[in-house]
Every structure is written in C-alpha cells, then in structure tokens.
C-alpha positions in Angstrom: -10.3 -12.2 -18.0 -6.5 -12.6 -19.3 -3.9 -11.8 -16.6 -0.9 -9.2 -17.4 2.4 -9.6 -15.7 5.4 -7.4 -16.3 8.5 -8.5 -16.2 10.5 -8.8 -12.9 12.4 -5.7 -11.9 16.3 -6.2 -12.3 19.3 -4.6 -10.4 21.6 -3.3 -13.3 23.8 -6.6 -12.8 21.4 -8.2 -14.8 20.6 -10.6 -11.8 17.2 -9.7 -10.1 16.7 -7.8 -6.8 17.0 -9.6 -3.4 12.9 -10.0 -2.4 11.4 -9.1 0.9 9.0 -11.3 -0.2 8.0 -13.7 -2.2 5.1 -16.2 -2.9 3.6 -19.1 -5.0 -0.1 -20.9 -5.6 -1.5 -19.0 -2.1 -5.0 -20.0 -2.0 -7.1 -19.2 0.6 -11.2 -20.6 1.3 -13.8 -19.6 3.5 -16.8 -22.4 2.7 -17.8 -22.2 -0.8 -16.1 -18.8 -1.4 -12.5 -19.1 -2.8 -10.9 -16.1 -2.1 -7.5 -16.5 -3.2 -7.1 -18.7 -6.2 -3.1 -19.5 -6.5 -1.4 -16.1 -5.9 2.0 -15.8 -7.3 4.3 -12.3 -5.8 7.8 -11.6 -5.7 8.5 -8.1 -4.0 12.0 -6.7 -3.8 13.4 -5.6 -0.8 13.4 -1.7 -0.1 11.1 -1.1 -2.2 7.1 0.0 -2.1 4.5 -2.5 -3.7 1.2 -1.7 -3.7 -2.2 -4.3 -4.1 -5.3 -2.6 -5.4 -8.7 -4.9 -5.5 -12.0 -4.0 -5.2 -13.9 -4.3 -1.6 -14.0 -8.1 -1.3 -11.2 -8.8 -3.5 -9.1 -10.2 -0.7 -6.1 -7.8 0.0 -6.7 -8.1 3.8 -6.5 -11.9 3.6 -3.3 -11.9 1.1 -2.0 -9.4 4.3 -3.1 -11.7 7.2 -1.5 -14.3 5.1 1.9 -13.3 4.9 1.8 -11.8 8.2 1.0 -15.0 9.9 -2.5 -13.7 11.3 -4.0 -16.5 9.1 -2.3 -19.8 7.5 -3.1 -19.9 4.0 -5.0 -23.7 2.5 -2.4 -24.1 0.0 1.1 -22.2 -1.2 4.3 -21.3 -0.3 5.5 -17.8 1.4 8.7 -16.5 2.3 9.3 -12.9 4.1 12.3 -11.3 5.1 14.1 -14.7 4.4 11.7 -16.7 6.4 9.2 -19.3 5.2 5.6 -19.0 6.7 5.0 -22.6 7.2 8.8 -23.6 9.2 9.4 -20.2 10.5 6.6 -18.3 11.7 8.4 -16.9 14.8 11.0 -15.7 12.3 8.4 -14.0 10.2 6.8 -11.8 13.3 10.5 -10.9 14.3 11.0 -9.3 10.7 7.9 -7.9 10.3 5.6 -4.7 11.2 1.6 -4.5 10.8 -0.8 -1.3 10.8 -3.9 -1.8 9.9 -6.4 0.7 8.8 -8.3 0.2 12.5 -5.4 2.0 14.7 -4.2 -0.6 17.2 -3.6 2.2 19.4 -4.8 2.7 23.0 -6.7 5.8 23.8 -6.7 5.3 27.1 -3.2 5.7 27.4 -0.6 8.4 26.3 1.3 7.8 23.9 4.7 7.4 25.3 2.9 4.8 27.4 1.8 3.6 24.1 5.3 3.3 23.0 6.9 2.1 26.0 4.1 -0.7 26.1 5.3 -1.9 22.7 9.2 -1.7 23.6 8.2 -4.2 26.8 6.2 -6.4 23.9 8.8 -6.4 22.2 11.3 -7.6 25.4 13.7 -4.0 25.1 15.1 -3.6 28.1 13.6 -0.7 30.3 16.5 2.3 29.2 16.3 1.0 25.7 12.6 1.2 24.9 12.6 4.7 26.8 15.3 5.8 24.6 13.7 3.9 21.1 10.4 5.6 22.0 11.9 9.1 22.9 13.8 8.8 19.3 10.4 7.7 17.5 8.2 10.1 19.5 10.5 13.1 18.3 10.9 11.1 14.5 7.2 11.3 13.9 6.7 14.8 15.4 4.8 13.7 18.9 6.9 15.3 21.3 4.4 18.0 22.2 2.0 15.8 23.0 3.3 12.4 24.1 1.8 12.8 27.9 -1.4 13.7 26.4 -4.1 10.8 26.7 -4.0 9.1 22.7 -7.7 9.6 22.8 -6.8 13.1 22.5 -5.2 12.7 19.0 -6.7 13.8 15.7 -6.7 10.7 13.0 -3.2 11.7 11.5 -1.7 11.8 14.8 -3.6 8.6 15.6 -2.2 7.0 12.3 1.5 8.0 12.7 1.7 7.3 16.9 0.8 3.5 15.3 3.3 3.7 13.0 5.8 4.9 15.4 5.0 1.5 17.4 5.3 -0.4 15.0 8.9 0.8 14.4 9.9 -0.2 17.7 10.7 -3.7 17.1 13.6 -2.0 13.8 11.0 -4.5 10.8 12.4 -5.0 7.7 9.1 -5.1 6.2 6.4 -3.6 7.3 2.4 -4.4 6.2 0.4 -1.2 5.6 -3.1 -1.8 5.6 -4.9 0.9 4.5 -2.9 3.1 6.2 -4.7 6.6 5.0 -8.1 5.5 5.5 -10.0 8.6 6.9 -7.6 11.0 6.7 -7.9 14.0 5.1 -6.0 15.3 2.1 -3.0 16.9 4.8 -2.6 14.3 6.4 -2.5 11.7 3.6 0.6 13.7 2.1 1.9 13.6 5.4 1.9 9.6 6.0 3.2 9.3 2.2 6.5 11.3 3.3 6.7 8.6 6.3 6.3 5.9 3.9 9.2 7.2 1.5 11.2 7.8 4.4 10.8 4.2 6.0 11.9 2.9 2.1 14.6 5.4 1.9 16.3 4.0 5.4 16.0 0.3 3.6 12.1 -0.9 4.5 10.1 -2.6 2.1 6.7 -1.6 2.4 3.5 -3.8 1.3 0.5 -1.7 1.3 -3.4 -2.0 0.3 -5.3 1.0 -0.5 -8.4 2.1 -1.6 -6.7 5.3 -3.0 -5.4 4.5 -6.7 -3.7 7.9 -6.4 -1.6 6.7 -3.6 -0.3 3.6 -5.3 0.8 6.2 -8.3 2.6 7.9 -6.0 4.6 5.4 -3.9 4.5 2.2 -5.3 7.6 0.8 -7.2 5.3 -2.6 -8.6 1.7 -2.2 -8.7 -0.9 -5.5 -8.4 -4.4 -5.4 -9.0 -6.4 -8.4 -7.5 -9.4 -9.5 -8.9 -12.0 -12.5 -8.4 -9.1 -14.6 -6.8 -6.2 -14.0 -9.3 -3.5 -10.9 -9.8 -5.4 -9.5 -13.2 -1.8 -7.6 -13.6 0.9 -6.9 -12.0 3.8 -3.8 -13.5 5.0 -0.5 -12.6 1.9 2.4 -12.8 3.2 3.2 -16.1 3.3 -0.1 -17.5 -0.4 -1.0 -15.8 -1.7 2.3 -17.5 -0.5 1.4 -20.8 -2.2 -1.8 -20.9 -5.6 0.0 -21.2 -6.7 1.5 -24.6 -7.3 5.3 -25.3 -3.8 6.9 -25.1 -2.7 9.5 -27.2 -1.1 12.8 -28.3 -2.4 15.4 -29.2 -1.5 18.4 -31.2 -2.4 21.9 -30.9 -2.0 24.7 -33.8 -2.9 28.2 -33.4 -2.7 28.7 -37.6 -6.1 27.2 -38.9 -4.0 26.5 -42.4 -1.5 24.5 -40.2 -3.7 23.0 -38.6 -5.9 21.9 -42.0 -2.5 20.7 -43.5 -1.7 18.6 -40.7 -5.0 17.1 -40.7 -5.3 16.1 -44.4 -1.5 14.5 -44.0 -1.8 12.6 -40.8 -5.6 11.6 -41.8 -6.1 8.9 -39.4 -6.5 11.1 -35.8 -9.7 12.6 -34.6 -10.1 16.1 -35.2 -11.0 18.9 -33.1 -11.5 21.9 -35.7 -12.8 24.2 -33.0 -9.9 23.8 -30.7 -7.5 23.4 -33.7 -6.8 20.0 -32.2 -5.5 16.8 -33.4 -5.6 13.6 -31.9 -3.2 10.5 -32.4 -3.9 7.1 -30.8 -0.4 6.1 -28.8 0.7 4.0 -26.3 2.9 7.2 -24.8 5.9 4.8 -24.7 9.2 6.9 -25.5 9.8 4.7 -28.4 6.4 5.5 -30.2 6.9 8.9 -29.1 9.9 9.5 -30.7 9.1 8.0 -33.7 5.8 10.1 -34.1 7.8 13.4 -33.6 10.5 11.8 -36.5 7.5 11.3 -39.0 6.0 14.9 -38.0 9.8 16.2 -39.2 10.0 14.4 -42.1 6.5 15.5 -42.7 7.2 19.3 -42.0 4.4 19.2 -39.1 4.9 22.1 -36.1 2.1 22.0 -33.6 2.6 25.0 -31.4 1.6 22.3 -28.6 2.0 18.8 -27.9 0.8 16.7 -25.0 1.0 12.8 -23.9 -2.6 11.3 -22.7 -2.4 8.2 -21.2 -5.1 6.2 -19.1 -4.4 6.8 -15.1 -4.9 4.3 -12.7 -8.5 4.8 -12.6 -9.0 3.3 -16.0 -6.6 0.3 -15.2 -8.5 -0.6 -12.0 -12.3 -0.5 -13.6 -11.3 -2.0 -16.9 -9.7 -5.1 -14.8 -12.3 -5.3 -11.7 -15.1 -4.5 -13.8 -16.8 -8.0 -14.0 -16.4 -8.6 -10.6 -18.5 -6.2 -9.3 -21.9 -8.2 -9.5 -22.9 -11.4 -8.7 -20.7 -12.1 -5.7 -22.0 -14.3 -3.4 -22.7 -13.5 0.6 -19.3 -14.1 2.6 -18.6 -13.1 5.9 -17.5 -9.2 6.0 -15.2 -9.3 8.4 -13.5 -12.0 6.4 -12.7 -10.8 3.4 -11.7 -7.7 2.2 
C-alpha cells in the first residue's frame, strides 16, 4: 500500500514549529512479528497529534517507545529535547502517561492519590498538598477528594489520573486511550481537558479507537498500518486522499434542474430529489472554481452542499488489508 505524507506544519516565519517530538527508522520486534517497521514522526510542540491503527497495529508499542517503557531495536527518538537512548531520565522528567487501564488506586482517596504522586515525584510536603489541592479543584474533585477512588464513576476515574499525572508540570503528555469506556458525557468532558492542557502549552500524543475524537482534537493525524504510517496530514487533508467527494446541488424548479443537468452532463443525477452530483475534492480552490463555471454557465441551485469522506473512510480504505492473515503475537504486547 503507498504511504501519504503531508507536508510539515510551518509557523508563519516560514521556519517549521519547535517539536515535542520527533523520530526516525523506530523499529520494534517481538520474535517473528515486526511490529514497527522504520517509523518516521515529527510532532510540534503544543499541539494535539493523534495515531489511529487498527487493534494490533502497534500504537501502544510506538507509546511505550517514546515514553521509555520499552527501548526500541532500531531508531532514533527525541522528546521534549531529550534523546531516548543518552537521556532517558531526561525524557520521564518531561513527560506524563495515562493509559487506558487507570493507574489509580481505589483503595485510596484521591487526595491520597494525589499526594502519593507529589511524594513520587520528590515535592516537598506543603508543595504537593498545595499542587494537589490546585489540581483537585482544576478537574472538579473537590467534593469528593476524601471519598475512597473506588468510589468514582469511570470519568471521575479518568480525570483523578489525569490530575496525577499533572503533578510533576509535563510538557508532553502520552494519552493512551484516554476515553475508553466512557460514555458519550464524559468523553466531551475529557476532550475539554485535553484542549485545555494544549491551550496552557502541552503537547499531547494520543491513541484512540474513536476516529471522531482524532477529528476533533488532533492538529496532525497518523494512521499506522502493518508496521508503517500509511499517512500522515491534518483530518482534512487525510479525508481528501480517499475518493467519493462531492457537491451537490439541489433545485426546487424541475426546468432548472433539467437545464442544469443537460449542461454540466457529467454528475449523477437524482431526478426525484432534483439532485445533482459533482465529483470534488472539497478543496476551496476546486470549490471556487466550480461556483465560477456555474456563473458563467447561469446555474442557481437553491442548495449547495460539500461531501467529503470522514475519517471513517480514510481509516478502512488504509487498514483494510491488514485485517486478515495476521499471525498469533502476544496480546499484551501489541496493540
């Protein structure tokens, strides 16, 4: 399968962004199965990048990777100015992890979960009260902060581990899943944390099944597949890879509608809904120039509207041949 990779975002300089992170050639084994075959990344800082893959793909690996959880078999990696290899220690000082398994204890209340952090992370005793007072009220846990964290619902779960992993002030922080098992309130919820933490200057690497989630946060968009990044853009630019855009053009006046059809001539017609349809990439240049030639031609749809593949269609059209055939690997390994 061909891989697609857009261009490299730019600050208006011209020069390109400071990045968070950045990687080259990361490969990654386990036996016979080649998980990562030479991954290439470069993700500017305070910004959202999400990695889509199908289960098995590898995104947890690419994760434990450049969060030090795992050495990679071949590459280079640098995060938050460190390289993985020299400066591991440099790396975990920078950095924040959640995974989609909550690393909270239940046992525990969540201050105590908070305060247990802020002694992990060395604060001294009035500063880690005060950090997780500040967090506690941040992420809306106030009320129940002496309340055993078994006590939580998921959401509450989901953001208490968030909140800890803020202790430590990352400059990037590792999402994993993050809204795995939430429900739809919640999910919008954790998306307003996550614009929040990128608005105050995090960048924020996260994997997620949910291809409406990278839509809605993500700055850059990856898709792994079988090894490799199969593309790599913004969602729009991702969507417009995949055939089957178009516009399409309503008319309420059948005669209209008749004329427009014998003078565009190469659309798909829709004569009950007095519908037109014109293949297009929904880029504003083809845009524009469609609505110039509809001028010159004296065409007036009463409506027009822009269809263009979502992420859906991006993410089956490039994972598709990956779904059979896989060999057995180890579950817990490779994700």
């Amino acid at each position: 399968m061909p891989s697609f990779v857009m261009p490299t975002s730019r600050q208006g300089d011209g020069h390109p962004s400071p990045a968070a992170i950045s990687a080259v050639g990361l490969r990654k084994s386990y036996g016979d199965k080649t998980v990562l075959d030479g991954i290439d990344l470069r993700i500017p800082a305070g910004s959202v990048f999400a990695l889509l893959g199908p289960n098995g793909a590898g995104k947890t690996t690419v994760v434990k990777i450049l969060s030090t959880l795992i050495t990679a078999d071949g590459g280079q990696a640098q995060v938050a100015g460190h390289d993985l290899a020299t400066s591991p220690d440099g790396v975990r000082a920078a950095i924040g992890v959640t995974g989609q398994f909550s690393a909270v204890d239940g046992l525990i209340t969540g201050e105590e979960n908070m305060l247990l952090m802020a002694d992990l992370h060395h604060l001294p005793r009035r500063e880690g009260r005060r950090v997780a007072a500040e967090l506690l009220e941040r992420f809306d846990l106030v009320g129940a902060a002496k309340k055993p964290a078994s006590t939580y619902s998921g959401g509450m779960k989901r953001r208490l581990d968030i909140a800890m992993t803020l202790v430590g002030s990352p400059r990037v922080i590792f999402l994993d899943e993050p809204t795995t098992g939430l429900d739809p309130r919640s999910r919008h919820n954790m998306w307003q944390i996550i614009r929040e933490l990128v608005t105050g200057g995090v960048t924020v690497f996260l994997t997620t099944q949910y291809l409406e989630e990278a839509d809605e946060l993500a700055d850059r968009i990856a898709v792994l597949n079988d090894g490799k990044i199969a593309a790599e853009g913004t969602a729009g630019e991702l969507k417009r890879l995949i055939p089957g855009g178009h516009v399409r053009l309503r008319f309420s006046d059948p005669a209209a509608y008749q004329g427009a059809a014998v003078a565009l001539r190469e659309v798909s017609r829709d004569d009950e809904a007095l519908a037109l349809q014109i293949p297009s990439d929904g880029s504003q240049r083809e845009l524009r120039s469609l609505l110039d030639w509809l001028d010159a031609a004296g065409i007036e749809a009463d409506e027009l509207s822009v269809h263009t593949p979502d992420l859906d269609d991006v993410f089956f059209a490039l994972t598709s041949t990956s779904q059979t055939n896989q060999p057995n690997q180890p579950k817990e390994a490779v994700r």
